[in-house]
BAVEX-329553 format. One line per 2 residues: number of its first residue (from 1); for each residue x, y, z of N, C-alpha, C. Coordinates in pm, whole numbers, m for minus. Example, Ala and Ser with C-alpha at 12.3 -4.5 7.8 and 13.67 -1.06 7.14 Angstrom:
# BAVEX-329553
1> 1319,m569,780,1230,m450,780,1320,m330,780 | 1285,m225,708,1367,m106,714,1290,3,787
This chain:
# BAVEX-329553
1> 1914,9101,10399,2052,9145,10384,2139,9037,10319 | 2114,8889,10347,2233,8802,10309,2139,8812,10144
3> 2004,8772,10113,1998,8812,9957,2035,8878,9898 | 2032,9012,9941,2104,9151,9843,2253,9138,9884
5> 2374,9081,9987,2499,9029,9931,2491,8915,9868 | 2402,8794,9856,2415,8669,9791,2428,8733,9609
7> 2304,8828,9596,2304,8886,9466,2447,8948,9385 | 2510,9040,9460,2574,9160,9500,2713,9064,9451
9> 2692,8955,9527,2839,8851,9505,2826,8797,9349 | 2693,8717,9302,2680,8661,9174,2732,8772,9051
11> 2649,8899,9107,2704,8990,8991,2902,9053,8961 | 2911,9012,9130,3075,9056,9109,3139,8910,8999
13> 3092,8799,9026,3179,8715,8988,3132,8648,8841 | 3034,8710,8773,2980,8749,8654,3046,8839,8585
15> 3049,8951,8635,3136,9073,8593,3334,9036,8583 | 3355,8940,8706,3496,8941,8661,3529,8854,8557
17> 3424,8785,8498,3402,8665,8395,3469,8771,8303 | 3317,8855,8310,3336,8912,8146,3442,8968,8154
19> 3526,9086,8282,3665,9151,8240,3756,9023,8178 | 3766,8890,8246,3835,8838,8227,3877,8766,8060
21> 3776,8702,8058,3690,8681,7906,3779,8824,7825 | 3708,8976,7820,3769,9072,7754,3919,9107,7740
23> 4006,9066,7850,4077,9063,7874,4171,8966,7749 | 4097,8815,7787,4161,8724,7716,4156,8796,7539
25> 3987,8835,7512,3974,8828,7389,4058,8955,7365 | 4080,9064,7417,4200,9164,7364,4358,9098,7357
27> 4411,9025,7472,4510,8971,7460,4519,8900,7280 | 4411,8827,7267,4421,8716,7086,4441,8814,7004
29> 4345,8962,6994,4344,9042,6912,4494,9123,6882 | 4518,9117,6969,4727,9170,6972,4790,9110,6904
31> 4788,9001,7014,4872,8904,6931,4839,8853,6777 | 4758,8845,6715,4666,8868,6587,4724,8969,6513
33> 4759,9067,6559,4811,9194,6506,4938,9167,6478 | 4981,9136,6595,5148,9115,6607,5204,9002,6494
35> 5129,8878,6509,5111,8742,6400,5136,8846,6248 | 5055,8959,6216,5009,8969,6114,5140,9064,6060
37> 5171,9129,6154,5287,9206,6129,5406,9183,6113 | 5443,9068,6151,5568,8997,6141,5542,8901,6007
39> 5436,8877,5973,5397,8803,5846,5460,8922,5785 | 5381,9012,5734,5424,9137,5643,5604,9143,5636
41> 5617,9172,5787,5736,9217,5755,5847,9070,5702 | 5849,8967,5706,5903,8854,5689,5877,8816,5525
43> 5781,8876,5480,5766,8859,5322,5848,8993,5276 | 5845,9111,5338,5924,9239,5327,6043,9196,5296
45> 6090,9076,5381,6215,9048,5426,6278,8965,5279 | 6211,8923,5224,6160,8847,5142,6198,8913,4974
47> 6157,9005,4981,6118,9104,4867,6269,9164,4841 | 6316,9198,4995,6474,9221,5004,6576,9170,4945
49> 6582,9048,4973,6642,8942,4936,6629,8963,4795 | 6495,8986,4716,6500,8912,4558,6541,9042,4498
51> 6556,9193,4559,6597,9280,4486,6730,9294,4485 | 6810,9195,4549,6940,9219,4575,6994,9075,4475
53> 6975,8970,4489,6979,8905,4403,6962,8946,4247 | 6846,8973,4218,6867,9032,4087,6958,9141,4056
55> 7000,9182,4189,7115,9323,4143,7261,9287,4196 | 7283,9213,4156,7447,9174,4258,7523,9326,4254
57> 7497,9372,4180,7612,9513,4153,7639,9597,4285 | 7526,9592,4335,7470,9617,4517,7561,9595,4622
59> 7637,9430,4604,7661,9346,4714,7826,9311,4648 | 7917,9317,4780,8067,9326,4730,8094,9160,4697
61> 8028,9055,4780,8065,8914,4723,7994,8886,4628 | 8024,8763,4579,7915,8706,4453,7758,8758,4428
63> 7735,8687,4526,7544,8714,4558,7554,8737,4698 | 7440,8825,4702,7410,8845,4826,7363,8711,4937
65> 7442,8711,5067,7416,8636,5161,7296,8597,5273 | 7273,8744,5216,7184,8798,5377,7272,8872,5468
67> 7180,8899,5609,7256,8965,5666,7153,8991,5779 | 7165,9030,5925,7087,9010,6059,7070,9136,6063
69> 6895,9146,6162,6913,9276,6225,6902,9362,6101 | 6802,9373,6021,6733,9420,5908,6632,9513,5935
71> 6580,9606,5913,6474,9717,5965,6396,9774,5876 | 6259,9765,5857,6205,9795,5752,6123,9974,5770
73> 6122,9962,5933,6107,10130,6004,6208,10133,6072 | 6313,10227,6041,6433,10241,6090,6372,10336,6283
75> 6402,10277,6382,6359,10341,6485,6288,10227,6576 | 6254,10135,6488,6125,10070,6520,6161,9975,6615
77> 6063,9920,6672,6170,9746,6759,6141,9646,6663 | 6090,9626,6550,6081,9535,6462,6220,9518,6375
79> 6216,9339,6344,6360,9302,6268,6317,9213,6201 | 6434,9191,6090,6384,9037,6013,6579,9013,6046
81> 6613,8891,6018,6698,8831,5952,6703,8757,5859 | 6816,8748,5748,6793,8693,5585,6894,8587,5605
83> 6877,8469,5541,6992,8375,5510,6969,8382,5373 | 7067,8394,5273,7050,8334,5119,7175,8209,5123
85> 7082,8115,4991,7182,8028,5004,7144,7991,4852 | 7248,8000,4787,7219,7923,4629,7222,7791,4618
87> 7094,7744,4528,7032,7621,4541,7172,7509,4408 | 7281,7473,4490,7354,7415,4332,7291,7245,4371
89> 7196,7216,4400,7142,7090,4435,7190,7019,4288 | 7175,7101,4220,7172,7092,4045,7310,7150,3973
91> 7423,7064,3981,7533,7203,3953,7533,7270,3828 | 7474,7207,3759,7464,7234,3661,7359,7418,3632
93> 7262,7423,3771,7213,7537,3774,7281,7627,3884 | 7255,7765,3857,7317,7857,3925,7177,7987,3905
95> 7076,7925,3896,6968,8025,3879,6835,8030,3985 | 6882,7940,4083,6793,7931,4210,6863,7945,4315
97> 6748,8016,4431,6816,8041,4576,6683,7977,4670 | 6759,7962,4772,6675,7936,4901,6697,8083,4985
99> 6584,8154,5040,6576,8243,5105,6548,8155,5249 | 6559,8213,5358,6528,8188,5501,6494,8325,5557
101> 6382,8392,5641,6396,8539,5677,6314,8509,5802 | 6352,8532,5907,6273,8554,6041,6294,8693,6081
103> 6132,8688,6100,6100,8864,6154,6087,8847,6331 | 6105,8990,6371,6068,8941,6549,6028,9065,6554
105> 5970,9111,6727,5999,9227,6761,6053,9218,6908 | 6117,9329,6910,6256,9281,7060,6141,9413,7124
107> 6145,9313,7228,6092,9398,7437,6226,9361,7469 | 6311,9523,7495,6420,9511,7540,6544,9371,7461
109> 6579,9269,7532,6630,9204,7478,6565,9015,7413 | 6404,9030,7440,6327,8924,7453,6300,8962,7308
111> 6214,8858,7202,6179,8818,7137,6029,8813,7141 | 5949,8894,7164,5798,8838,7203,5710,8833,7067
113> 5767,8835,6955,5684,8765,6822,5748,8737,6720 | 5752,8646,6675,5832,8571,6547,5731,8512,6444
115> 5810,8544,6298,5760,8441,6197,5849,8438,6109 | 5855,8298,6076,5965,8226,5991,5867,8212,5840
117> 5944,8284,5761,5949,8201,5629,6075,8139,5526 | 6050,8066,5466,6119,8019,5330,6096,7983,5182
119> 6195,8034,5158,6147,8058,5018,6218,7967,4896 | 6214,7972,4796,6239,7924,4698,6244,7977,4595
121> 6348,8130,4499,6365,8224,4441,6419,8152,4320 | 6318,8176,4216,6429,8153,4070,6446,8297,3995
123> 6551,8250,3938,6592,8428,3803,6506,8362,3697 | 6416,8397,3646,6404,8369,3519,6260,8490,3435
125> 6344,8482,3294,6418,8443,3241,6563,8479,3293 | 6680,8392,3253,6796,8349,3265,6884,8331,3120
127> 6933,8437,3080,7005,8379,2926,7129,8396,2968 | 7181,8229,2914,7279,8197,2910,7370,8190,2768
129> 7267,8211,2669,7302,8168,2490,7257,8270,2441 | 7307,8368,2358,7256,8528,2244,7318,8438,2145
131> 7195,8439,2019,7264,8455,1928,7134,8507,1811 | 7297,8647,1784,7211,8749,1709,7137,8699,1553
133> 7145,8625,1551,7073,8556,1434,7026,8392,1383 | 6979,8387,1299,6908,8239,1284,7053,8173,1323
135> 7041,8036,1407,7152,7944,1413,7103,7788,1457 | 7209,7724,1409,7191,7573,1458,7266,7531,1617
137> 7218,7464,1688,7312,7452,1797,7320,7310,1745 | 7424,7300,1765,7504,7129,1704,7500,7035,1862
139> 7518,6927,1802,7509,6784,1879,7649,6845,2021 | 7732,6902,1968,7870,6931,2073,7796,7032,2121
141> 7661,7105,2187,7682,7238,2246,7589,7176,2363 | 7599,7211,2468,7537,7235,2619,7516,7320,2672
143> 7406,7397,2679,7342,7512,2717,7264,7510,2833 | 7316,7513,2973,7247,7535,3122,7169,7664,3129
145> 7070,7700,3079,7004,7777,3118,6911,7851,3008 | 6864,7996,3019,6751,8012,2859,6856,8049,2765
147> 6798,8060,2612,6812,8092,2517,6789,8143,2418 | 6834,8309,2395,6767,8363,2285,6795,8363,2123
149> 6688,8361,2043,6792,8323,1924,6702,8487,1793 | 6747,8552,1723,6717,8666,1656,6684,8578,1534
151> 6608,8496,1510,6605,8425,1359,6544,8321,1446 | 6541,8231,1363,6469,8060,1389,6621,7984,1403
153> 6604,7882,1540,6691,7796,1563,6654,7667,1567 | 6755,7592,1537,6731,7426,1526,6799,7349,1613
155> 6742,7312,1737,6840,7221,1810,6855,7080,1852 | 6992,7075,1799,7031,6925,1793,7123,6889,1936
157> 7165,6982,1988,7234,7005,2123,7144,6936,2244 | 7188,6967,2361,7061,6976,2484,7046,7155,2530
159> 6926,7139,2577,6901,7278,2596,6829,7271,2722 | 6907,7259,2864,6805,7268,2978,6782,7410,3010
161> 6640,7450,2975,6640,7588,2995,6478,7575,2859 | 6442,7759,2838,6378,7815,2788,6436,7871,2664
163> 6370,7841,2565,6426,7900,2426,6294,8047,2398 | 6352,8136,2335,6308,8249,2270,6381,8254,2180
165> 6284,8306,2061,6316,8296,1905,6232,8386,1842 | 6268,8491,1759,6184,8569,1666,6144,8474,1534
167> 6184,8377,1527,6181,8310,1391,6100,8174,1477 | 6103,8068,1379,6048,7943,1461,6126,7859,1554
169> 6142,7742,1606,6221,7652,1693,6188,7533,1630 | 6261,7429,1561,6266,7301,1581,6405,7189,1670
171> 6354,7114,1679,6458,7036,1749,6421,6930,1843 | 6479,6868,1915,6430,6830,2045,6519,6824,2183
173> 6525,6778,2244,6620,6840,2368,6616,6947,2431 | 6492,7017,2443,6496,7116,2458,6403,7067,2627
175> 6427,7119,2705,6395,7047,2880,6270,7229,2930 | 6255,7341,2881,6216,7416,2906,6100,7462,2801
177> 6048,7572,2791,5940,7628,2701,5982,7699,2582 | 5910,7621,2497,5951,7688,2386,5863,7830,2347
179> 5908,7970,2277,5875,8070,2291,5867,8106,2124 | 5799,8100,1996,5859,8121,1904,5804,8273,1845
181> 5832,8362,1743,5817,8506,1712,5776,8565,1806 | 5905,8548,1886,5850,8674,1985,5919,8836,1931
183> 5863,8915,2007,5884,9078,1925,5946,9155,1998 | 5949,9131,2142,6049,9150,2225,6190,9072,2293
185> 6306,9096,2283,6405,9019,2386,6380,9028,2510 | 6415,8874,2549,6393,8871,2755,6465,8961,2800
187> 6614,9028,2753,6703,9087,2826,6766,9168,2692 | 6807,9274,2725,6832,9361,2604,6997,9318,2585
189> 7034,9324,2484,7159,9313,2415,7285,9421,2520 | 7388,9311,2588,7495,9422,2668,7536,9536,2626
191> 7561,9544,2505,7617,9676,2454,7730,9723,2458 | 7849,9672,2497,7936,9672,2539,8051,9740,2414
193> 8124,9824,2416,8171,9875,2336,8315,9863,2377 | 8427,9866,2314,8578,9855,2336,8638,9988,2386
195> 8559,10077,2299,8606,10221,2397,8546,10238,2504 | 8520,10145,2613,8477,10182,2690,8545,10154,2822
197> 8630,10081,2743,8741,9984,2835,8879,10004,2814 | 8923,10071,2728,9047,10069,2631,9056,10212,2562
199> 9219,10300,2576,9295,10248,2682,9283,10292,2810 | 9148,10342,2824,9126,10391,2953,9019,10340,2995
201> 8952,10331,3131,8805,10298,3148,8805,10387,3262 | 8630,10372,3380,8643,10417,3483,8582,10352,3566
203> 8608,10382,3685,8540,10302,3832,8439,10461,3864 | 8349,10436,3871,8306,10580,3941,8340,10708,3849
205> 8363,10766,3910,8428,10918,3868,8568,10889,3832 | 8635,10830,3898,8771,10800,3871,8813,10719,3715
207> 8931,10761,3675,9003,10686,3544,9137,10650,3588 | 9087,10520,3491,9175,10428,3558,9280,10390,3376
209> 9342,10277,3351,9432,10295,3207,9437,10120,3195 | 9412,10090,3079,9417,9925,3095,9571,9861,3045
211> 9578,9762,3051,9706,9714,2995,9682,9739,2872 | 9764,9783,2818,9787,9751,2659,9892,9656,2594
213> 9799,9568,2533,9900,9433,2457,9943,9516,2355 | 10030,9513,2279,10126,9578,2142,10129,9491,2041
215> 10195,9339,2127,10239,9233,2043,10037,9191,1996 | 10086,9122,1899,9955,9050,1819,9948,8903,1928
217> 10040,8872,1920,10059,8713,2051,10033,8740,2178 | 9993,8701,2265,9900,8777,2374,10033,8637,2511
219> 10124,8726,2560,10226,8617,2624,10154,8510,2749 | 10255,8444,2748,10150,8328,2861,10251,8374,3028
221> 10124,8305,3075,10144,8340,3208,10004,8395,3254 | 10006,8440,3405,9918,8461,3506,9922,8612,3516
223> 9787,8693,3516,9748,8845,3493,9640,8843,3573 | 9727,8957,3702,9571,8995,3815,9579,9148,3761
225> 9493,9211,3861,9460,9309,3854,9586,9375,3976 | 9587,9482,3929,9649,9589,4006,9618,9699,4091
227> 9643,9774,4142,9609,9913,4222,9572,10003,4097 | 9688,10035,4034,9663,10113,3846,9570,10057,3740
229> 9537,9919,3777,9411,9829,3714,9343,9778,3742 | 9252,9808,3813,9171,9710,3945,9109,9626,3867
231> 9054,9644,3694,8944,9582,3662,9031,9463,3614 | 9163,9471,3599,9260,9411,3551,9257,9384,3370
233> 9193,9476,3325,9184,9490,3179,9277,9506,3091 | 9307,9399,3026,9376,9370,2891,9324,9418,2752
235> 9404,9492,2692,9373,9528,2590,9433,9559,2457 | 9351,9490,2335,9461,9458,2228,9335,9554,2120
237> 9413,9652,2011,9382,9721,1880,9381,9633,1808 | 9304,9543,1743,9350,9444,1588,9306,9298,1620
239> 9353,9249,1571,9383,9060,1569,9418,9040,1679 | 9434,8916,1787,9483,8862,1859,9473,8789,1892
241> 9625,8669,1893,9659,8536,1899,9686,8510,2061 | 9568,8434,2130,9668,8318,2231,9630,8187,2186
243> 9812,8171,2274,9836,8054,2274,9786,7909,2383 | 9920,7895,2432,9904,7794,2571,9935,7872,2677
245> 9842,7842,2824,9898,7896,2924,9881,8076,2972 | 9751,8058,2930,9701,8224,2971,9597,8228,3057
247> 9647,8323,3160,9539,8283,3260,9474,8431,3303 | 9388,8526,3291,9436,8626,3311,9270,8615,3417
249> 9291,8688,3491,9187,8756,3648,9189,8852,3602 | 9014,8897,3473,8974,9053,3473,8923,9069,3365
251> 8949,9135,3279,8891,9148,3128,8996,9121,3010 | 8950,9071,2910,9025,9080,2746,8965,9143,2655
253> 9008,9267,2582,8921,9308,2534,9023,9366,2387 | 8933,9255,2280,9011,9254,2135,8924,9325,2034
255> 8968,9409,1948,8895,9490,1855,8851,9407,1779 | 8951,9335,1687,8955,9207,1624,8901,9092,1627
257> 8983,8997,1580,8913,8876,1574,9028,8801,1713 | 8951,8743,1769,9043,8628,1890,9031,8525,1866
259> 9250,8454,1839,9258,8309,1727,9324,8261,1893 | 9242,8158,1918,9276,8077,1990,9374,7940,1934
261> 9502,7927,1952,9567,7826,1897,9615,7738,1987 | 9579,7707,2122,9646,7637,2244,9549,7586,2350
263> 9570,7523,2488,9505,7444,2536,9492,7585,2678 | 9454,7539,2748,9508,7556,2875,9488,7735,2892
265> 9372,7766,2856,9341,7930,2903,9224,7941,2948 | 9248,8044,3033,9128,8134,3103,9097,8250,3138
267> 9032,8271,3107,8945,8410,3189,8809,8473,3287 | 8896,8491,3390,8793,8541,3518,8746,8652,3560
269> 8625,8704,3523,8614,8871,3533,8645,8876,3675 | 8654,9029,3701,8632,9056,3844,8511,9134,3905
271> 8411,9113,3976,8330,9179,4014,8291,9327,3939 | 8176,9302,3872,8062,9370,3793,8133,9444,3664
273> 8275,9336,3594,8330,9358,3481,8316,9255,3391 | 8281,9236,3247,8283,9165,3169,8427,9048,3157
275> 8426,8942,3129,8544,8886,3140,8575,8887,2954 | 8509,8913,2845,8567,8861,2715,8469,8986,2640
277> 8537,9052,2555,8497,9117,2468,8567,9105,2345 | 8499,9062,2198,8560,9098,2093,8498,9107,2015
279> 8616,9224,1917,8439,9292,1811,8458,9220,1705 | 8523,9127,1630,8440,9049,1546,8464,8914,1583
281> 8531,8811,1546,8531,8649,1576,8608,8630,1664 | 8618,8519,1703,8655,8409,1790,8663,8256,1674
283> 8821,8275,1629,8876,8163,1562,8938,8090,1654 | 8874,7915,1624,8961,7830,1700,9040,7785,1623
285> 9158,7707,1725,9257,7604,1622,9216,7474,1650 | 9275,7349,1576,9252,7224,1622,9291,7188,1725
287> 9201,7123,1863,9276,7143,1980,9274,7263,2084 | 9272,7340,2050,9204,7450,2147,9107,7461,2224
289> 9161,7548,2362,9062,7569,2429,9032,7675,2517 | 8911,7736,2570,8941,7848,2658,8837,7825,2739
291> 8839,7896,2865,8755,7836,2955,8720,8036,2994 | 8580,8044,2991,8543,8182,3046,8454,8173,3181
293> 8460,8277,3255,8376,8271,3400,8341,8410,3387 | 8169,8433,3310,8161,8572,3328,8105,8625,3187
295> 8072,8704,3180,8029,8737,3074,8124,8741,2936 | 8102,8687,2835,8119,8711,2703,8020,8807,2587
297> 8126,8882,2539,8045,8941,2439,8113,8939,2310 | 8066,8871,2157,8112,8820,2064,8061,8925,1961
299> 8124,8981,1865,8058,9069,1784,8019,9013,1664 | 8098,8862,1623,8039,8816,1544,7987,8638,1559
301> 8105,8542,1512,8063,8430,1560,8192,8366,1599 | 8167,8253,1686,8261,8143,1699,8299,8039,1587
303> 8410,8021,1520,8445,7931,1437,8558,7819,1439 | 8563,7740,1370,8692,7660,1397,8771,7636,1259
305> 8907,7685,1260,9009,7630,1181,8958,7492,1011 | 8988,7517,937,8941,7467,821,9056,7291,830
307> 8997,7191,854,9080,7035,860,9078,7047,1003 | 9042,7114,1124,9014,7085,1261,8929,6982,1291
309> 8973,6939,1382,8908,6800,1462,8819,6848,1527 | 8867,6909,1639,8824,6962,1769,8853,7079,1848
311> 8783,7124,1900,8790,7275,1988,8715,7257,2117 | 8717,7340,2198,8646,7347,2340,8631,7493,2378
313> 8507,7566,2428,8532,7644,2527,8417,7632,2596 | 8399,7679,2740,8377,7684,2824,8343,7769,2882
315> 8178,7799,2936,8174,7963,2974,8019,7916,3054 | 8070,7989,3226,8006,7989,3301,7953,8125,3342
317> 7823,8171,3310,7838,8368,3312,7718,8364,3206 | 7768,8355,3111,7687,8400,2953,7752,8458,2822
319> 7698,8372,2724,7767,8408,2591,7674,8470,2552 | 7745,8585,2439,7655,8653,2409,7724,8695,2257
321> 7647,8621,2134,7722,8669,2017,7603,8720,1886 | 7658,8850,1895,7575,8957,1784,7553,8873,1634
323> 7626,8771,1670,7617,8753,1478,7545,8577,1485 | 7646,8539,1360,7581,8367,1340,7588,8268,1486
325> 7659,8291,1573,7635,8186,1707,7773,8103,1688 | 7765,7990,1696,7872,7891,1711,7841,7808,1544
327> 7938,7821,1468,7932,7807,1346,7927,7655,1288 | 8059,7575,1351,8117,7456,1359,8087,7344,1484
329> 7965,7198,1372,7992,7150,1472,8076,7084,1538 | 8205,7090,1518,8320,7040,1577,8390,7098,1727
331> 8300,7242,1746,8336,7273,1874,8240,7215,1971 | 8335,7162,2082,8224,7159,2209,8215,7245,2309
333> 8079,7323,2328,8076,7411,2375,8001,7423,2469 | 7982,7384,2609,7921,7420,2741,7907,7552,2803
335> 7776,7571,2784,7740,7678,2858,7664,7704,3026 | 7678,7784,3106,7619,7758,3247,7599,7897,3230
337> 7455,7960,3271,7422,8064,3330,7427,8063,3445 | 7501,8191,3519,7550,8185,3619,7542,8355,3636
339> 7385,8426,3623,7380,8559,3673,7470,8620,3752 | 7464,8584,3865,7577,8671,3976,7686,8727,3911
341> 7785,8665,3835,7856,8685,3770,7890,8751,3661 | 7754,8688,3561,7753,8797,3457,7711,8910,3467
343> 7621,8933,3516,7619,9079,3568,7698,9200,3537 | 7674,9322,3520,7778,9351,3535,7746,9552,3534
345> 7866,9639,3586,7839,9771,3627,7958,9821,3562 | 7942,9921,3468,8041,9985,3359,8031,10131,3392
347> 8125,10216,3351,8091,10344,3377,8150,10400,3256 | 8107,10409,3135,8152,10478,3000,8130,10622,2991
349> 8242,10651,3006,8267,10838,3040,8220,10841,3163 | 8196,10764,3242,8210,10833,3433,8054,10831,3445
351> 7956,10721,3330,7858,10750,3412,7810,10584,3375 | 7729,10574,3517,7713,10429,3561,7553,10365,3465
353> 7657,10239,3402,7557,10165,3313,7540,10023,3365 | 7425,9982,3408,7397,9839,3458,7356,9747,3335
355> 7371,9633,3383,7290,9541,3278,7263,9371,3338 | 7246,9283,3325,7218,9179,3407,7126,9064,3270
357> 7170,8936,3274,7089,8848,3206,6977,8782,3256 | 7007,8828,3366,6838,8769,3447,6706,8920,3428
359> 6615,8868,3341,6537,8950,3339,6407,8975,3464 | 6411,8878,3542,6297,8902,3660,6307,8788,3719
361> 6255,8743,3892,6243,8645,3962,6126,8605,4019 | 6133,8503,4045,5961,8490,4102,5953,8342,4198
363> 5904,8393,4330,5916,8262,4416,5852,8130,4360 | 5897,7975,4378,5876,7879,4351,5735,7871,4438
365> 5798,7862,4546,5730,7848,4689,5758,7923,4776 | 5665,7948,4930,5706,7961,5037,5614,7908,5157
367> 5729,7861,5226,5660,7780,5320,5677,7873,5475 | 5570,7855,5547,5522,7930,5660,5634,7795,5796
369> 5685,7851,5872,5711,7750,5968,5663,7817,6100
């Protein structure tokens, strides 16, 4: 009798091995699951982030921030949270982000699986420089970001960034890859037309009426937008002269040629509106200057005044000019691509047209924590 319980006992405490053992090894296999699922969903989280970035039109501030409490099965107990944070480590760039995204899944109000990633998101390509035909960039030009050129370009400038060219590239200064006969553009041409803005435009379904300038002299002073103009769009038929002291929050939009003769101007689009349109030049005077935040669109080229010294403008967003480029090297001309901004969401006759200079993104890195 005590052998067959001595036995009777070995096999019970054999047997609770193995439940136990099975036990453990189902417990790893869960959690394995769980590990694997919060991976997924934390790169999900991930993917979020870069489709919203490339689309600011989406998101009411600049770029998207992020945002908590994210759901990729609406119902589900699974979450991520997003931090975005733009990388200006470099101020000079405005074409990288740091992502942060932690996934969990909530038991009630506990946390019982997490995974952290981070990322490292660039836009690129990134054009910051159009120019619709062969051109020189002169010793005065600074170009933060890529560059497309419709002809062969020669640069004597700096060029931190990527050049594309249907024609060849010489130069040096160039800090990115050179691209030469290519047959496609990174980013298609804005398209941007004056009737589309002038004297009416629309938000949506709705029409809205822009300012209309009369005078050829475009007066000085400070121009927001209104309730009757949200996009705050200015708009001139013909030629048009500023001077000193124009500051306008929204769009300018000249049929003509725009003669800059004064110091001290600017223009700031407003959320997913072009800040500068004109359908043929952009004449400087000696001394002039204009400072843009936002997209430009040039129908022909930038020039300067005949016995001019010097000119300046300034454009953080993207230039974008259909014709010869920047003509004179006597202007100095800094450029910063700055997507978020240029960007932009039009509605010509009430129906919605996107466009964006960032043609695609692609993580640097990501690191597991």
């Amino acid at each position: 009798m005590l052998v067959v319980l001595f036995i009777v006992m070995v096999i019970t405490i054999v047997s609770l091995g193995f439940l136990s053992r099975s036990d453990v090894e189902l417990a790893c296999g869960q959690n394995m699951i769980l590990r694997t699922q919060m991976d997924y969903l934390a790169e999900s989280g991930l993917e979020h982030a870069r489709g919203l970035i490339l689309n600011p039109q989406d998101v009411s501030s600049q770029y998207w921030t992020g945002a908590a409490g994210q759901q990729l099965a609406a119902g589900s107990d699974d979450y991520y949270d997003l931090e975005v944070v733009r990388d200006d480590s470099v101020p000079t760039n405005r074409c990288n982000y740091i992502i942060n995204c932690n996934s969990y899944r909530l038991n009630g109000v506990e946390q019982i699986g997490r995974s952290t990633l981070t990322a490292k998101l660039r836009l690129d390509p990134c054009i910051a420089y159009w120019a619709g035909s062969g051109t020189t960039v002169s010793p005065q030009i600074t170009i933060n970001g890529d560059v497309y050129c419709s002809g062969s370009l020669t640069n004597n400038g700096i060029i931190d960034g990527d050049v594309f060219a249907s024609g060849t590239i010489t130069g040096a200064n160039i800090v990115g890859q050179r691209n030469e006969l290519v047959t496609q553009t990174p980013v298609d041409w804005p398209g941007l037309m004056s009737g589309h803005f002038g004297p009416t435009y629309y938000i949506g379904s709705t029409s809205y009426s822009a300012e209309e300038i009369v005078d050829a002299n475009h007066p000085m002073g400070n121009f927001i937008p209104s309730v009757w103009n949200p996009a705050g769009i200015r708009y001139h038929s013909g030629d048009l002269e500023i001077s000193n002291g124009v500051h306008i929050q929204g769009m300018l939009v000249v049929t003509g040629d725009l003669r800059i003769t004064g110091a001290n101007n600017d223009i700031t689009a407003v959320k997913n509106f072009p800040a500068l349109l004109v359908g043929e030049q952009v004449l400087m005077k000696d001394g002039s200057s204009l400072v843009i935040n936002g997209l430009a669109q040039i129908g022909q080229a930038i020039s300067i005044d005949a016995g001019a010294a010097s000119a300046s403008i300034q454009v953080t967003g993207g230039l974008f000019i259909n014709g010869g480029g920047i003509t004179s090297p006597l202007i100095t001309v800094n450029v910063k691509a700055a997507p978020a901004i240029a960007s932009i969401e039009t509605w010509p006759a009430g129906v919605s047209k996107r466009w964006g200079p960032a043609a695609g993104a692609f993580f640097r890195n990501i690191e597991r924590k």
